[in-house]
C-alpha positions in Angstrom: -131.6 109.7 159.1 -130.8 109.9 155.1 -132.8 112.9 153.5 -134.1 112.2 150.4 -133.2 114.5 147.5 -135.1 114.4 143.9 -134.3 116.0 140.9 -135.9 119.6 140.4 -138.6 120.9 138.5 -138.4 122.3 136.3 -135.2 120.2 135.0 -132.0 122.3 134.9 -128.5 122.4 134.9 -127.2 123.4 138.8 -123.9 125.4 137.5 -121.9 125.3 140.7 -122.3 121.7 141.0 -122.3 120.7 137.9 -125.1 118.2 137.8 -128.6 117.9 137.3 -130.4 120.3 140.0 -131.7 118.8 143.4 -134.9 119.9 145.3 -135.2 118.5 148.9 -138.4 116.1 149.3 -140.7 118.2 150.1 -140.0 120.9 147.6 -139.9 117.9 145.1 -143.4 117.0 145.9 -145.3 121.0 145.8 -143.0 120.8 142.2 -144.6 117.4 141.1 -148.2 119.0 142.0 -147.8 122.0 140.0 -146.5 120.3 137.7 -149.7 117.7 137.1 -152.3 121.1 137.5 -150.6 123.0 135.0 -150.0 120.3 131.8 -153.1 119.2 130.4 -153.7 115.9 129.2 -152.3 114.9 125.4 -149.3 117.1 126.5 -147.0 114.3 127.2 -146.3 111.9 124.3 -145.1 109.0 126.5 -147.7 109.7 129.3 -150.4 111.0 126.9 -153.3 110.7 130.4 -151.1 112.6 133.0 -152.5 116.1 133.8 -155.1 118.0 135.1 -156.0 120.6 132.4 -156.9 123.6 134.3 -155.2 125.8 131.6 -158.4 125.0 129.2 -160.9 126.4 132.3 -159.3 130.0 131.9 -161.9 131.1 129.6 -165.0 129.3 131.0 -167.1 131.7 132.6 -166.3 132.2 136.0 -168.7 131.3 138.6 -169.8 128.4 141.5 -170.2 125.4 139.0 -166.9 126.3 137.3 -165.0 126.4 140.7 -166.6 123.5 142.1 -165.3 121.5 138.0 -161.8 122.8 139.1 -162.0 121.4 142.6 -163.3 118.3 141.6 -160.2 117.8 138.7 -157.5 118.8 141.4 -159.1 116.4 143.5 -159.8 113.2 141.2 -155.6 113.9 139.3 -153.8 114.0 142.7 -155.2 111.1 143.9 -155.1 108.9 140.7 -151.1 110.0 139.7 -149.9 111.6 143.3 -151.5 108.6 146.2 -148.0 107.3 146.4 -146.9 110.3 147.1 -150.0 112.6 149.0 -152.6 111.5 150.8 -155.1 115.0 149.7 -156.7 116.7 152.7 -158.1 119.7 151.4 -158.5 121.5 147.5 -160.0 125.1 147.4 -160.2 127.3 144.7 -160.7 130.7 144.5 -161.5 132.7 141.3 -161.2 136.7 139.7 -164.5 136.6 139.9 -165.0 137.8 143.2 -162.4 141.5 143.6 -162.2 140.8 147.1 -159.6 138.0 146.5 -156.9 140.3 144.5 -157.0 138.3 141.3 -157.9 139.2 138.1 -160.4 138.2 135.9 -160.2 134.9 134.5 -157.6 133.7 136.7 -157.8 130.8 139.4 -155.9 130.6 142.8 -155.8 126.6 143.6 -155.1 125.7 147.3 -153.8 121.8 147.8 -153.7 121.2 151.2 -151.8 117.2 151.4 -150.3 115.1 154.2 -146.6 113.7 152.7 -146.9 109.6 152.8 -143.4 109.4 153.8 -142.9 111.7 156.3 -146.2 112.6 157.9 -145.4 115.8 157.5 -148.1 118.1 156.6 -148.0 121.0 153.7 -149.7 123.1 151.3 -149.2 124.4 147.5 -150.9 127.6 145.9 -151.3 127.1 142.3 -152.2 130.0 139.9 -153.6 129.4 136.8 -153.7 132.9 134.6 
């Protein structure tokens, strides 16, 4: 079996080999999701629709409709730039609203939960967006 290597997020430089760096498939899909929740969209010049724009949400005031917004954006980017990719089983999002989850204000704690197309294989990515 051939195991699939993609290029790492973000891009670097791996010194000792002296190439462009390499994350495994896997790791290469969690890097491709927190990379679509955390640019917003107008970021890219060449791919001005690509993101999610949770970054903007920071300030909104922090309560039940603005965690259900967040859930809904995860959900409705992953499947329109990731279904190739992730087939999205579960999005939840906790807030600093609430002290009980050990964040502070005004950040969010995003949860994808995702079954990899390729593999089967299922995973999860914790996102946090201060």
């Amino acid at each position: 079996m051939i195991t699939r290597h993609d290029y790492a997020y973000p891009l670097r430089v791996d010194v000792g080999a002296g190439q462009i760096a390499r994350a495994n498939y896997p790791d290469h899909v969690n890097q491709l999701i927190e990379q679509l929740l955390l640019t917003s969209p107008g970021e890219r010049v060449c791919l001005p629709e690509f993101g999610c724009g949770l970054r903007r949400l920071v300030f909104a005031t922090q309560s039940d409709a603005l965690l259900a917004t967040v859930r809904i954006q995860v959900q409705q980017s992953i499947t329109k730039w990731l279904a190739d990719q992730v087939q999205l089983t579960d999005v939840s999002v906790l807030s600093g609203a609430d002290p009980a989850n050990g964040l502070d204000e005004g950040e969010l704690l995003i949860t994808v939960s995702y079954t990899l197309v390729d593999t089967q294989a299922p995973s999860v990515v914790t996102v946090k967006v201060i």
